[in-house]
C-alpha positions in Angstrom: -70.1 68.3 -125.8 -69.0 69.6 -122.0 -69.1 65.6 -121.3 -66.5 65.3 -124.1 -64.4 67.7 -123.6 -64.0 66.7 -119.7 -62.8 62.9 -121.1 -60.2 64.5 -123.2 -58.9 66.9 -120.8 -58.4 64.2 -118.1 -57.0 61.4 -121.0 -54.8 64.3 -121.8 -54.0 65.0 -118.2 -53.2 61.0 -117.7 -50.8 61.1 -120.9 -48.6 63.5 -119.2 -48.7 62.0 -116.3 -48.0 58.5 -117.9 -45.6 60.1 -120.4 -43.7 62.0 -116.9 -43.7 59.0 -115.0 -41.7 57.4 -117.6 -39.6 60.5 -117.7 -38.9 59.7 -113.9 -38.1 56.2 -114.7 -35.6 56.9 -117.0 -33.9 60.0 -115.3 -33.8 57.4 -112.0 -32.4 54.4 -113.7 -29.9 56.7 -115.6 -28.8 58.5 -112.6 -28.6 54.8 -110.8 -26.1 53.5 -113.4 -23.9 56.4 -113.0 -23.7 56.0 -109.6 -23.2 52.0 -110.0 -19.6 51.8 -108.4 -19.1 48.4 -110.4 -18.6 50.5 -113.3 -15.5 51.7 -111.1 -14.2 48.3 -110.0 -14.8 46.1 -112.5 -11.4 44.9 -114.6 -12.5 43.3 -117.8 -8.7 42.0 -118.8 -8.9 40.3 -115.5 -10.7 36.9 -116.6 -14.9 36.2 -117.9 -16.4 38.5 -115.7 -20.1 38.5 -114.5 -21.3 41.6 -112.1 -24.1 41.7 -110.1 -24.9 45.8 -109.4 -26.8 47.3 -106.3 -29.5 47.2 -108.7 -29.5 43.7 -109.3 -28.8 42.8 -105.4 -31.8 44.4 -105.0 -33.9 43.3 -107.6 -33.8 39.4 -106.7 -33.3 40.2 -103.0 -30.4 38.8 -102.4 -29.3 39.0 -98.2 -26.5 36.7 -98.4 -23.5 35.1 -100.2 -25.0 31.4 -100.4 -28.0 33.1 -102.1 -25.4 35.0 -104.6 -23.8 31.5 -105.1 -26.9 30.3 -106.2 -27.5 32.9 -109.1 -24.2 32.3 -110.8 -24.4 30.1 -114.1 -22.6 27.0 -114.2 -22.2 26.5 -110.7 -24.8 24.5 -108.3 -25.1 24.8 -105.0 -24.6 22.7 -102.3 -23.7 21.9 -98.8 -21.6 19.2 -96.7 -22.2 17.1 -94.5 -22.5 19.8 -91.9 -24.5 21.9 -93.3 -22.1 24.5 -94.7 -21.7 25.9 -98.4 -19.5 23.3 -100.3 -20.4 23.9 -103.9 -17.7 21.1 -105.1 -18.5 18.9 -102.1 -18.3 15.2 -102.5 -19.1 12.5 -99.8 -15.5 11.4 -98.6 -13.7 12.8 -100.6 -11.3 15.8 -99.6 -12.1 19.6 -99.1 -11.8 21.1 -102.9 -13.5 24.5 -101.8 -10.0 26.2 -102.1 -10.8 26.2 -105.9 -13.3 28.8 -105.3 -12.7 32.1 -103.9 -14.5 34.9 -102.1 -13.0 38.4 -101.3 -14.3 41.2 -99.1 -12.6 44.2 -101.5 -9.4 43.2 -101.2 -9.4 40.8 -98.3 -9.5 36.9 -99.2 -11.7 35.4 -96.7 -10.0 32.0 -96.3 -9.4 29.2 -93.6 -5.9 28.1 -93.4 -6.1 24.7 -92.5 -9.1 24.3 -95.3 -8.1 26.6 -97.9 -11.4 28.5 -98.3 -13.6 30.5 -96.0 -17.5 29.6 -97.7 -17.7 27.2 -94.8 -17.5 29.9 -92.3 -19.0 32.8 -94.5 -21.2 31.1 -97.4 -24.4 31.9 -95.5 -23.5 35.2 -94.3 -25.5 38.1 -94.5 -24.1 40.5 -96.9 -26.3 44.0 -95.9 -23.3 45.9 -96.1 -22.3 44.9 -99.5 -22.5 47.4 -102.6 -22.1 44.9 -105.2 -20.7 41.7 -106.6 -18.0 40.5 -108.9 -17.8 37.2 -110.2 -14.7 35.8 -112.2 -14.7 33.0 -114.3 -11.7 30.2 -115.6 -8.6 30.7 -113.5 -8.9 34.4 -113.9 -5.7 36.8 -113.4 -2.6 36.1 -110.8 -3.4 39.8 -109.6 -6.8 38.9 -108.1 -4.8 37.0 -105.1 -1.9 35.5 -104.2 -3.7 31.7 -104.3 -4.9 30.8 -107.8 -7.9 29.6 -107.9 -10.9 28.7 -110.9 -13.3 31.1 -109.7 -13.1 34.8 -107.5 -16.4 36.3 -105.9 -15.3 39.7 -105.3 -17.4 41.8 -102.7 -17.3 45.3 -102.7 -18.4 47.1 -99.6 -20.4 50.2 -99.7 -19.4 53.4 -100.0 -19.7 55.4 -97.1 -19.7 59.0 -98.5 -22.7 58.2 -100.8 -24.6 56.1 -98.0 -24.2 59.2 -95.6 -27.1 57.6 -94.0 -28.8 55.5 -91.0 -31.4 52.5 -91.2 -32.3 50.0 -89.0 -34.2 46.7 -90.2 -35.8 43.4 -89.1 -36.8 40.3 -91.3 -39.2 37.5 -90.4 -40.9 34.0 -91.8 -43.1 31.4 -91.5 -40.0 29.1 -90.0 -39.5 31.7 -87.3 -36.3 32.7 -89.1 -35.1 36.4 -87.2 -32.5 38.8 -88.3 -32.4 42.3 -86.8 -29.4 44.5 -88.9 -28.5 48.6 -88.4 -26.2 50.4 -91.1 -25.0 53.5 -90.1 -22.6 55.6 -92.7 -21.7 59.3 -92.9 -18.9 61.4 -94.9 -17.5 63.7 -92.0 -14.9 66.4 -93.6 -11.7 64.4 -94.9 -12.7 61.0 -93.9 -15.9 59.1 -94.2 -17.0 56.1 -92.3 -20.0 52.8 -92.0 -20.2 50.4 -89.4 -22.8 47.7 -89.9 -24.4 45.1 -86.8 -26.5 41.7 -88.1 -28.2 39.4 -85.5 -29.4 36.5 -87.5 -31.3 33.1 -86.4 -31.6 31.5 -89.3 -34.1 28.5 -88.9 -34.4 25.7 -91.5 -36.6 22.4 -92.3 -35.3 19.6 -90.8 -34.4 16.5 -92.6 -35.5 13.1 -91.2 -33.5 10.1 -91.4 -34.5 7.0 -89.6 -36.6 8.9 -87.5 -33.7 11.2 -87.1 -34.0 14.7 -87.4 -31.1 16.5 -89.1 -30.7 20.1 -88.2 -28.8 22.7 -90.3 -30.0 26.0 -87.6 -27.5 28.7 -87.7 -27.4 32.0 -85.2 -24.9 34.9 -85.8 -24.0 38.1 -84.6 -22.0 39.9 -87.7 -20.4 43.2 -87.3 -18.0 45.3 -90.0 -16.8 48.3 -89.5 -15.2 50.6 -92.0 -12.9 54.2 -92.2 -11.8 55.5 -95.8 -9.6 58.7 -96.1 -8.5 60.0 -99.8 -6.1 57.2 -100.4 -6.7 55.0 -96.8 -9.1 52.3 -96.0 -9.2 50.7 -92.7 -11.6 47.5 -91.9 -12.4 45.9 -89.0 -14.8 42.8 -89.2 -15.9 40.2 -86.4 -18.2 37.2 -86.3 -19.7 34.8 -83.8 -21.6 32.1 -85.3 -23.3 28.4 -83.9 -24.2 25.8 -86.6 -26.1 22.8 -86.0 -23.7 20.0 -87.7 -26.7 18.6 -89.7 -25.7 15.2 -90.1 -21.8 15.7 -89.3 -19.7 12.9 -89.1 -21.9 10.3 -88.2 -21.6 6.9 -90.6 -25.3 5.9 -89.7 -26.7 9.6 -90.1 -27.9 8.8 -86.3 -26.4 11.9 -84.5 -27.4 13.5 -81.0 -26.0 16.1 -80.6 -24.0 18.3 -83.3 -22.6 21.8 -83.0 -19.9 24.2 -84.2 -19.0 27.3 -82.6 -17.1 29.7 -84.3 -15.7 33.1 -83.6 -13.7 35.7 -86.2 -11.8 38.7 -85.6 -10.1 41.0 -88.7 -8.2 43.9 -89.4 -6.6 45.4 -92.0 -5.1 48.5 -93.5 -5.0 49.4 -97.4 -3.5 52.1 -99.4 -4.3 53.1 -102.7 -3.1 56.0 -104.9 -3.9 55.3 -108.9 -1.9 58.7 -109.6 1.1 57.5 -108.3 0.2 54.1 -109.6 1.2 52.4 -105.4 -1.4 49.8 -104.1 -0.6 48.0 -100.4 -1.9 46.5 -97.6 -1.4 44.7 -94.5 -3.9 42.5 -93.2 -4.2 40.1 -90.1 -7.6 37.6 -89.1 -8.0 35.2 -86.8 -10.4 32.1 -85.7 -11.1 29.8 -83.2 -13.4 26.7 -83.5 -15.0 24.8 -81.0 -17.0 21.5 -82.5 -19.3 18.5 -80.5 -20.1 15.6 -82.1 -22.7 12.4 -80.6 -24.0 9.8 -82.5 -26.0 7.2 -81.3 -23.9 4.5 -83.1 -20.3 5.2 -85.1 -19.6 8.8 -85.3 -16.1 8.1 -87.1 -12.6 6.5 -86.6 -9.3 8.0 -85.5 -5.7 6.9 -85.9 -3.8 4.5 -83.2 -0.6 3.9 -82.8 -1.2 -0.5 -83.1 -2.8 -2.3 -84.8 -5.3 -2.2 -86.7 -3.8 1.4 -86.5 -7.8 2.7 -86.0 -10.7 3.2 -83.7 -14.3 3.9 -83.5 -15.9 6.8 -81.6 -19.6 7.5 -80.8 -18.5 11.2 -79.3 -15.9 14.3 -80.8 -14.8 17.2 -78.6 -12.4 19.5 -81.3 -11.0 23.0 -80.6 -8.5 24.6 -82.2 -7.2 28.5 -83.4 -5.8 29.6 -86.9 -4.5 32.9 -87.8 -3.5 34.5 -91.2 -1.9 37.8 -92.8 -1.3 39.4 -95.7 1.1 41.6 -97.2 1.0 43.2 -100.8 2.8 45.8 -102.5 2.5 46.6 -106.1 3.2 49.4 -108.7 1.6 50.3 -111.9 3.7 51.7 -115.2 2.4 52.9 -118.1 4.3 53.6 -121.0 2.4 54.4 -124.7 -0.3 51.7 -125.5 1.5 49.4 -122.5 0.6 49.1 -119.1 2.4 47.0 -116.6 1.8 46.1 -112.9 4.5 44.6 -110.9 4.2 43.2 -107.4 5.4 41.1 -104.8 2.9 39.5 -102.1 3.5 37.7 -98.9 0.7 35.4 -96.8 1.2 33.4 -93.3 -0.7 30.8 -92.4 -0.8 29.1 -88.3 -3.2 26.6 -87.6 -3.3 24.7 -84.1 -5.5 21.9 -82.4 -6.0 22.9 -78.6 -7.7 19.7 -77.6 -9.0 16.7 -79.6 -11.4 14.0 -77.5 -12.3 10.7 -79.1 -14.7 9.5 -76.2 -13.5 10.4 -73.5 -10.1 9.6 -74.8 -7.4 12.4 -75.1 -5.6 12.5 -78.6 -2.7 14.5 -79.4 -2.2 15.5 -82.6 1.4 16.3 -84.1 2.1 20.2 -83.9 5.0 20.0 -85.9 3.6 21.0 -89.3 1.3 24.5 -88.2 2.7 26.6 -90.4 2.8 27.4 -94.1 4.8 30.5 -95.5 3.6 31.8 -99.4 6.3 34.2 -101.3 4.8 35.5 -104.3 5.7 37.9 -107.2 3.5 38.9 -110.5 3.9 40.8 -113.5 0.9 41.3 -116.1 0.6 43.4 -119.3 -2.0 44.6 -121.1 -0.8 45.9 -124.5 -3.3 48.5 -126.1 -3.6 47.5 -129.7 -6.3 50.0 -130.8 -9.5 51.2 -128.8 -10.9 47.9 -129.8 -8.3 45.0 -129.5 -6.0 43.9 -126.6 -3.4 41.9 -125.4 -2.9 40.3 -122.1 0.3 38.7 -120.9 0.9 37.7 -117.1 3.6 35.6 -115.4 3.2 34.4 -111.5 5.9 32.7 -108.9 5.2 31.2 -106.0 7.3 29.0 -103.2 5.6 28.1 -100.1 6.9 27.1 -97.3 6.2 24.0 -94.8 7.0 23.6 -91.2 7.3 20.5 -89.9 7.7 17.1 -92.1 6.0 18.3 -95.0 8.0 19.5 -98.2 8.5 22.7 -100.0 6.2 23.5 -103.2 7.3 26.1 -105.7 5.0 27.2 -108.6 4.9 28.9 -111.7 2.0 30.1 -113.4 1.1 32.4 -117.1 -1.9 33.4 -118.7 -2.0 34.7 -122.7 -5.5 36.8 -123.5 -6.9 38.5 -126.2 -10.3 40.9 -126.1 -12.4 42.5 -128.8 -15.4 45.3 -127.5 -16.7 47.0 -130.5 -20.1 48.3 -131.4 -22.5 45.3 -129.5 -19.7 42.5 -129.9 -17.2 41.5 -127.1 -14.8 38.5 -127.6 -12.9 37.3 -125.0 -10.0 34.3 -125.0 -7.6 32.9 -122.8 -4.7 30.6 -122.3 -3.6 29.3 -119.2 -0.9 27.4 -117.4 -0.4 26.8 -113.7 0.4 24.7 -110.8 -1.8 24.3 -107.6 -0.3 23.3 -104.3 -2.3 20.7 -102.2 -4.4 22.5 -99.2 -3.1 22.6 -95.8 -6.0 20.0 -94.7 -4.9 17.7 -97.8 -0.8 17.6 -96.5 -2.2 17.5 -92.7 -4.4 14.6 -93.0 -2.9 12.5 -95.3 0.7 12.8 -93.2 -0.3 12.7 -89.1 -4.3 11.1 -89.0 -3.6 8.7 -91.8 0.0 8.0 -91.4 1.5 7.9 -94.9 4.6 9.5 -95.8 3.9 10.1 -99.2 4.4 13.5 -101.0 1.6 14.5 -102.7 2.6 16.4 -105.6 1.2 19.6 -106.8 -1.2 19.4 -109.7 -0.6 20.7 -113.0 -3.7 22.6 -114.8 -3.5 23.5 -118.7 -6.5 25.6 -120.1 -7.9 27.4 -123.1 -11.2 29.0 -123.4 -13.4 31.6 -125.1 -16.1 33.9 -125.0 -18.3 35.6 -127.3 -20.8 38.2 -126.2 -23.6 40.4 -128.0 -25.1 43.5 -126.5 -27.9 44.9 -126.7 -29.9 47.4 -124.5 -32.4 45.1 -123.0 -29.9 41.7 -122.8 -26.4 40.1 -122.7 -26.2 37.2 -124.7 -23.4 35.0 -124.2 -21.9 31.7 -125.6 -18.7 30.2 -123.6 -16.6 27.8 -124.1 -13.5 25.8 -122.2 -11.1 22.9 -122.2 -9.4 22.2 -119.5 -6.7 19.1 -118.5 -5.3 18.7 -115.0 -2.2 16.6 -114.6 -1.4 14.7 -111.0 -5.0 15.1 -109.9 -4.8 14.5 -106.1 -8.0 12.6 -104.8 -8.6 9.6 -101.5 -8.0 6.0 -102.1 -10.5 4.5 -99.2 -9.0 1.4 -99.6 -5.1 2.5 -98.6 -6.5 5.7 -96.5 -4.3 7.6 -98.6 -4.5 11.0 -100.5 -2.8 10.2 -103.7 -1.6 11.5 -107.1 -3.0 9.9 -110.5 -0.9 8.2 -112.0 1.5 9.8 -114.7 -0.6 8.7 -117.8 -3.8 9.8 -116.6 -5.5 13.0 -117.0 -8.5 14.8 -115.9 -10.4 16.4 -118.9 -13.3 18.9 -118.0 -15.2 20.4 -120.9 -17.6 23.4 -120.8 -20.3 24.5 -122.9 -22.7 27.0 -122.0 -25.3 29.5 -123.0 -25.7 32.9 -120.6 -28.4 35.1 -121.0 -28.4 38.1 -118.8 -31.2 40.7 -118.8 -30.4 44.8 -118.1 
């Protein structure tokens, strides 16, 4: 009897242990949503929005964007010919990375002469990030002053509720290292974080010909970071080498391939929602050093006779590009309506400092190295009841080329309509806007290839919806879009020209998909 009783007491003992432990769980995970800061950020009239939380970062140990990339639906990842993230990348074809994105709060990380910064910072470690935005089918004007299809938004972490300091070091079985340090504290008025990432990033070689391909990466990453009540200054700088896997090399036979790259950012923001006054002022810079050697063709280059081309086995390249933003916008709010106005600004220099074909000196035009963007937005949301709204934004853009390249102006507007009640959320849009060709596109296509054709901006018409049901343990999701893009610009090998499509041809792009997300 003694016997028995014992058993009972300790089954009863491990049924408030079990029962307490699930307590914990659900005290933790509650308290862990309420301090999710995406719950704070996140801006549902702004576009088909997907977030990944701290929790989630965590969960599928994710340590850097190109891993992030790689977890968003309908997109695949992939890489260049150099080795560096290129989801849209197509052999010979030109650069369409601009359609895609990525911001560091409010910061667009972007290459001027390219038109996107995932080259530079797809595969960077993102320790210091809190969480993750992603914005689907040519979301708002607001998000930036380039439209784009699709905005990663990173949100750094919050200082104050780090109030911490860790150090940490990662290993594997490819002798990848990465040694990273976090430090954050709240200090009376002001709180601050400054974060440090070494990172050798080693990776399986691909053999070609009995060639091996290298796609090796080493960086030093630092971001630093002061917030005040309505003040948030940044600081970020980079140093990174890349092994050019196979770079430009026809025969995928190169020798010797490299890219060194260093980054230097600042930027102040202000932000008072009671006043309804957002602005910043922002300023980054890059130079690029890049070494090419293939043991047959590496590539051609332009000539001045005929045939107007030559081969090269070796590329020295070095150049510098700067850019800076300006932003200013105000927020009214009258009954059911709110409306933001604002007016951006964004410069763009780009310059080559020395370009060898062989050993053979080429100087490239330095006429065009500058493009100037004027920008001003209005969008409304109109509150219909707690359940139903409307969205209606209008966007204006004229940018401004140096050199023998011509102006582009643009106009863009965006009609939406959302549903949330109970478990149901529907979501649809409908979409107008023109997209300017990238600086690369204009460059190439007028001083290496020699045409003087204008390429003309393309035209993009778009309607899609969304229809999501809720429930505690899942998101299910069912998307839809159509999409047609007029004056598609694209390379014609046979003219070596970048080119429009011809009036009566259209690009159609349909989308179907099925999202399951799990809470």
């Amino acid at each position: 009897m003694d016997g028995i009783l014992r058993y009972l007491f300790i089954l009863h003992i491990l049924l408030l242990a079990l029962i307490a432990d699930e307590d914990l769980k659900t005290l933790l995970n509650k308290y862990a949503l309420e301090a999710d800061l995406s719950h704070q950020t996140k801006k549902e009239a702004e576009g088909y929005l997907l977030v990944f939380s701290r929790q989630d970062l965590d969960r599928m140990q994710i340590r850097s964007l190109n891993e992030l990339i790689e977890q968003i639906p309908m997109m695949r990842y992939n890489e260049s010919n150099n080795g560096l993230t290129s989801p849209l990348y197509r052999p010979y074809q030109p650069d369409e990375t601009a359609w895609i994105q990525v911001y560091i709060n409010d910061r667009a990380l972007i290459s001027p002469f390219t038109g996107s910064g995932l080259k530079l910072f797809g595969q960077m470690d993102i320790g210091y990030i809190d969480h993750a935005e992603v914005y689907f089918g040519i979301p708002s004007q607001t998000l930036g002053i380039e439209a784009s299809a699709l905005v990663i938004k990173l949100y750094t972490k919050d200082p104050a509720r780090e109030n911490t300091t860790l150090i940490g070091a990662l290993t594997d079985t490819l002798k990848t290292g990465e040694v990273f340090g976090l430090s954050a504290k709240k200090v009376e008025n002001f709180s601050y974080m400054a974060y440090l990432n070494f990172r050798n990033l080693k990776r399986s070689d691909v053999e070609y010909n009995n060639t091996p391909l290298s796609r090796d990466k080493r960086s030093v990453n630092f971001y630093g970071e002061i917030r005040t009540d309505h003040q948030r200054f940044e600081l970020h700088a980079l140093r990174a080498h890349f092994d050019n896997f196979m770079g430009q090399s026809i025969n995928l036979d190169p020798l010797s391939t490299y890219t060194d790259i260093d980054y230097i950012y600042a930027g102040w923001y202000y932000q008072d929602d009671t006043k309804g006054l957002k602005a910043y002022i922002n300023y980054a810079k890059d130079w690029t050093e890049r070494f090419e050697r293939s043991a047959t063709i590496a590539g051609i280059y332009p000539t001045s006779t005929f045939p107007y081309y030559g081969v090269y086995q070796q590329l020295y390249l070095k150049m510098h590009e700067s850019i800076s933003d300006l932003y200013l916008a105000k927020l009214l709010k009258w009954k059911n309506i709110t409306s933001r106005f604002g007016i951006q600004s964004r410069f763009k220099y780009f310059t080559f400092d020395r370009v060898l074909f062989d050993d053979l000196t080429i100087y490239f035009p330095n006429d065009y190295s500058r493009e100037t963007i004027l920008s001003i937005f209005n969008e409304n949301t109109i509150s219909i009841d707690p359940s139903r709204m409307l969205i209606a934004s209008l966007k204006a853009d004229r940018y401004i080329e140096n050199g023998m390249i011509q102006d582009y102006s643009l106009f863009s507007g965006r009609l939406g309509y959302i549903y949330n009640k109970d478990h149901w959320v529907s979501k649809s849009f409908l979409f107008y806007g023109d997209f300017v060709p990238s600086i690369y596109k204009l460059y190439v296509n007028r001083y290496l290839y020699n045409n003087t054709n204008t390429i003309q901006k393309e035209r993009v018409y778009s309607v899609s919806s969304k229809l999501t049901h809720r429930t505690t343990q899942a998101d299910y999701s069912l998307l839809a879009a159509y999409s047609v893009i007029r004056d598609a610009s694209y390379f014609d090998p046979q003219t070596t020209t970048i080119k429009n499509l011809e009036d009566d041809t259209i690009y159609e792009t349909r989308s179907f998909c099925i999202v399951l997300v799990l809470l």
